[in-house]
C-alpha positions in Angstrom: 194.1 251.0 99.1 191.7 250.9 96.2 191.9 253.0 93.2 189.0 255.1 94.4 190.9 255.6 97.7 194.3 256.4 96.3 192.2 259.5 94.2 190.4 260.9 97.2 193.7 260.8 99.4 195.5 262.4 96.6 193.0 265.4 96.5 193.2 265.5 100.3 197.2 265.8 100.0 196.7 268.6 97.3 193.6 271.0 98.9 194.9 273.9 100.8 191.4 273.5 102.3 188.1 271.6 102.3 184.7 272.2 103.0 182.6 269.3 105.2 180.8 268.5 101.8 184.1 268.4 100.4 185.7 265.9 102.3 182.5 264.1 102.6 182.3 263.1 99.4 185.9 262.1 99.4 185.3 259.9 102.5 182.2 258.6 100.5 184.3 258.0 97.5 187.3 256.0 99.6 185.0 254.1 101.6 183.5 254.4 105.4 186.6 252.7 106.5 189.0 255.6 105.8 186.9 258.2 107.3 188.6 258.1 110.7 192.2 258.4 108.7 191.0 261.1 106.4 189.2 263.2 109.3 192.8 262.5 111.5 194.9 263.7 108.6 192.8 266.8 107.0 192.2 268.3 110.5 196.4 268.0 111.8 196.8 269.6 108.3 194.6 272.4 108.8 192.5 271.3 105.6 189.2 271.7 107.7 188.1 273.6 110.4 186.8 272.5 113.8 183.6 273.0 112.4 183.6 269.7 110.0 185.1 267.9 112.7 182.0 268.6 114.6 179.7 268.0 112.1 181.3 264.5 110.5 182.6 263.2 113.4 179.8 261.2 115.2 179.0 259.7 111.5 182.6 258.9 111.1 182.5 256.9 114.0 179.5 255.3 113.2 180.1 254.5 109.9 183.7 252.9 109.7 183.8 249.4 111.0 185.8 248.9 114.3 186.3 252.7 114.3 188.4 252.8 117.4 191.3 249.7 115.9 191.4 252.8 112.8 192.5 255.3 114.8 193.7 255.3 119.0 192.1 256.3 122.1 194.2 259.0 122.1 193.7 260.8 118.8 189.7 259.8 118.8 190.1 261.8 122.3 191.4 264.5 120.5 189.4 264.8 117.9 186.1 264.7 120.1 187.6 267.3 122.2 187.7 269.8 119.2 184.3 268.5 118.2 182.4 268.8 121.4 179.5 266.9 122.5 177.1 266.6 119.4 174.3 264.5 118.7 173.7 263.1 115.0 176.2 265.4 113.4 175.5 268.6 115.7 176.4 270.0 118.8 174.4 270.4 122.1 174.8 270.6 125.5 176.2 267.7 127.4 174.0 266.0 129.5 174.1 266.8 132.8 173.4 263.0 134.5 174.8 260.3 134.2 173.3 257.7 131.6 173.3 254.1 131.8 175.0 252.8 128.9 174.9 248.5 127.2 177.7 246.9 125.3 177.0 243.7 123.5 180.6 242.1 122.7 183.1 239.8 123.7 184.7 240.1 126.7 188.0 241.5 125.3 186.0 244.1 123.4 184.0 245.1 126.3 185.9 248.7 126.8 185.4 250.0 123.3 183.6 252.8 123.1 180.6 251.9 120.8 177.3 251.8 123.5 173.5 251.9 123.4 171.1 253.0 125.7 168.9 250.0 124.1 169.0 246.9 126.0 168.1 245.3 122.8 170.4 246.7 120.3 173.3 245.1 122.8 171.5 241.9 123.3 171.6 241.7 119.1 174.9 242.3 119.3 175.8 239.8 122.5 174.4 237.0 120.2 176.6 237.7 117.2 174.9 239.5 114.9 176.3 240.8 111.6 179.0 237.8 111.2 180.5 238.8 114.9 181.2 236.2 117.4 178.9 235.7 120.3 179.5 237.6 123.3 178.0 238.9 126.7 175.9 241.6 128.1 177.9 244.8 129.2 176.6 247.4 131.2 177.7 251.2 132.6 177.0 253.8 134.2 178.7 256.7 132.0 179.1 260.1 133.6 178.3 263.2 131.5 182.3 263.8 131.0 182.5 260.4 129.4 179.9 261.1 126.9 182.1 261.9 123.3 178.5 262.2 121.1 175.6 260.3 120.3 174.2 258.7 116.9 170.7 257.5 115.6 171.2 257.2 112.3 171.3 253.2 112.5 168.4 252.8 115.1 171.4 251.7 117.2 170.4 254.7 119.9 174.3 254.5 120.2 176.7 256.3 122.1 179.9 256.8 121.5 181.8 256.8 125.1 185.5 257.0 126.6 185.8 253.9 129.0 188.8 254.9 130.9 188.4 254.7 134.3 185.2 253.3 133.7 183.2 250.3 136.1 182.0 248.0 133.3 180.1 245.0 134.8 178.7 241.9 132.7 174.5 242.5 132.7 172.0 240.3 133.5 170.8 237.8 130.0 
């Protein structure tokens, strides 16, 4: 852990409690990559309150790379079940329908929960974009329940979904 990171963790271990600007900043300060641990930690500490979950959460996500290697299915499930549905930070009503949902990856990766409903944004990601290796087309059909929130602030059009239980076929190129 990195100076900076040791100093925001050590003001999270000290705060009775902290506002969503608050830990924020200290996520900011740490780096995108300890968001998921620091939002895990403050919240089964009672340092926040549901409230910052809901509104950090979705960025968390989107921010930290790999997101769902820093934390398991079973804790992000958690923690989207105190935040609710929420789209770009806030919360909404779930959407009633089913959406259909692509997954640029490689095949081992192809149940992670980072989605798009932009054919394009997966086909990017299929070819190996960012230093990734190249993968395949994934597509689904994700029922409302599935849905955990949605994010725009990358032009990614992402969803973040849960893939248990989940029919995941490889798309058309």
């Amino acid at each position: 852990m990195s100076v900076l990171a040791n100093d925001a963790y050590d003001t999270i271990l000290t705060a009775d409690q902290l506002t969503t600007a608050e830990l924020d900043k200290l996520i900011g300060l740490a780096g995108r990559n300890y968001g998921p641990t620091f939002l895990e930690d403050t919240y089964s500490e009672a340092k926040i309150s549901a409230e910052t979950v809901t509104a950090l959460i979705g960025g968390i996500w989107s921010g930290a790379e790999f997101p769902d290697r820093r934390l398991d299915h079973d804790t992000w499930r958690w923690l989207f079940d105190v935040a609710g549905f929420t789209i770009d930070g806030e919360p909404v009503k779930r959407p009633t329908e089913p959406i259909l949902l692509w997954r640029g990856t490689v095949p081992e990766r192809r149940a992670d929960w980072s989605w798009t409903t932009d054919r394009t944004v997966a086909e990017r990601f299929a070819a190996g974009s960012g230093g990734r290796p190249p993968g395949r087309l994934y597509v689904t059909l994700a029922p409302p329940e599935a849905l955990l929130c949605a994010n725009n602030g990358r032009d990614e059009a992402e969803y973040v979904i849960d893939t248990r239980g989940l029919t995941i076929w490889e798309g058309p190129r």
